[in-house]
N, C-alpha and C positions, 0 to 999 in steps of 0.2 A: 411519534413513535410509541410503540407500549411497551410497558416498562417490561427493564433485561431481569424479572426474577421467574422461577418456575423450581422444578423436583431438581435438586441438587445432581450433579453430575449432570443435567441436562442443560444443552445449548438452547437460548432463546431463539427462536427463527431469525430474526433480522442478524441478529451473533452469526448464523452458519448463514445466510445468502452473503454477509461483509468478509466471513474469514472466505469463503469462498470463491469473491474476485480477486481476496491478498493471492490466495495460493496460484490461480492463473497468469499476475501479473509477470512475463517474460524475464528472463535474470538480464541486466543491463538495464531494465526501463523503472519506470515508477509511477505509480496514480496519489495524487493527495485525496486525503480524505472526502475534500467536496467531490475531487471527481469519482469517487465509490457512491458519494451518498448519489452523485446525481445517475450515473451509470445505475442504482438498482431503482431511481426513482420514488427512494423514501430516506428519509433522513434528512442528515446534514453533517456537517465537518462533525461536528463537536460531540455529534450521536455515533459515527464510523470511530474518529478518537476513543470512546469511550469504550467502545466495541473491543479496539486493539490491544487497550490497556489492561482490560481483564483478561482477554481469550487469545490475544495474535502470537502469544510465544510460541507456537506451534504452527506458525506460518512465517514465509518470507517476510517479517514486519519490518523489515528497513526496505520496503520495496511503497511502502503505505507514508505518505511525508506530509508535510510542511506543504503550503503553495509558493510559500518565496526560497525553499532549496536548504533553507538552515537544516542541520540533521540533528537528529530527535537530543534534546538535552539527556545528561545522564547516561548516552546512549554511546555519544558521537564517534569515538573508536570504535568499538563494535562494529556498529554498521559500517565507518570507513573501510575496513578489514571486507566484509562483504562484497560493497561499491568498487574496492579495488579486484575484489577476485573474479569479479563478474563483467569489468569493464564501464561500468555504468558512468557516464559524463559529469565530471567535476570542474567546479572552477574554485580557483585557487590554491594554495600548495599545503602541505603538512610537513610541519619540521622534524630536522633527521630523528629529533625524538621519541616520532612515534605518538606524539600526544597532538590534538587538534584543533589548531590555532580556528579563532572566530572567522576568519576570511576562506576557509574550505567551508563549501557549497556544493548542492546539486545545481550542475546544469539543467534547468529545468526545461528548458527551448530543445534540447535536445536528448536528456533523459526522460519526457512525459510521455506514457506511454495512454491513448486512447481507447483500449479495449478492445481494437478492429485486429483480429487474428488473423484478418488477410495481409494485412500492410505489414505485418512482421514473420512472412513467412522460414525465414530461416533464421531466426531466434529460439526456433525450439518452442513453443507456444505450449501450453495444457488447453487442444483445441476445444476439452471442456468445458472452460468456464463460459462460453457462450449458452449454452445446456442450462447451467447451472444459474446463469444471472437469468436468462430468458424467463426463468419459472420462476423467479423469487421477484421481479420489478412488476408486477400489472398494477401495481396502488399508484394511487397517485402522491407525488414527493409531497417536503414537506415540513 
């Protein structure tokens, strides 16, 4: 990947093709990192992570995870709060506290969402980001 610097205020490309499958992903569903890098065909976890961590506050970033469901440290309310208002598949419980014990998870088996806008036709989809990833993947991964 080449590196994320350029004129300030400006987004690197691979920054707007990754913020721009966060923002299509469905509210209830979620892609990890690998599946963004592999869905644009460049990158990798660790390059989409990096991506989120500077630039995804301005996008669904509790929709962007973990492969094994843990939610993002630092974060974990927050996005519970999210996960819950959108319906998104959890395993495990959060105590009446309000705070979020290690055993709440994404269901990943059934909150992964693949990128296929047909298969979620009534989720509300941004039929967009198909547009949007088509024009930003032709490199090869990596």
């Amino acid at each position: 990947m080449a590196a994320m610097d350029g004129p300030v205020g400006e987004l690197p490309e691979y920054a707007e093709r990754v913020l721009a499958v966060a923002e299509g992903i469905p509210p209830g569903r979620v892609m990890t990192y690998g599946d963004i890098a592999e869905w644009l065909g460049e990158g990798g976890p660790r390059q989409v992570g990096r991506v989120m961590a500077l630039y995804g506050g301005a996008v669904p970033w509790w929709r962007v995870v973990r492969a094994d469901g843990v939610l993002l440290p630092g974060h974990e309310a927050r996005a519970l709060e999210h996960y819950r208002r959108e319906g998104t598949p959890l395993r495990g419980t959060a105590g009446a506290s309000g705070r979020v014990p290690g055993d709440v998870r994404l269901d990943m088996r059934r909150a992964r969402w693949d990128g296929n806008v047909a298969g979620d036709v009534n989720r509300g989809v941004d039929e967009d980001v198909d547009d949007r990833a088509a024009g930003a993947g032709g490199g090869a991964g990596g």
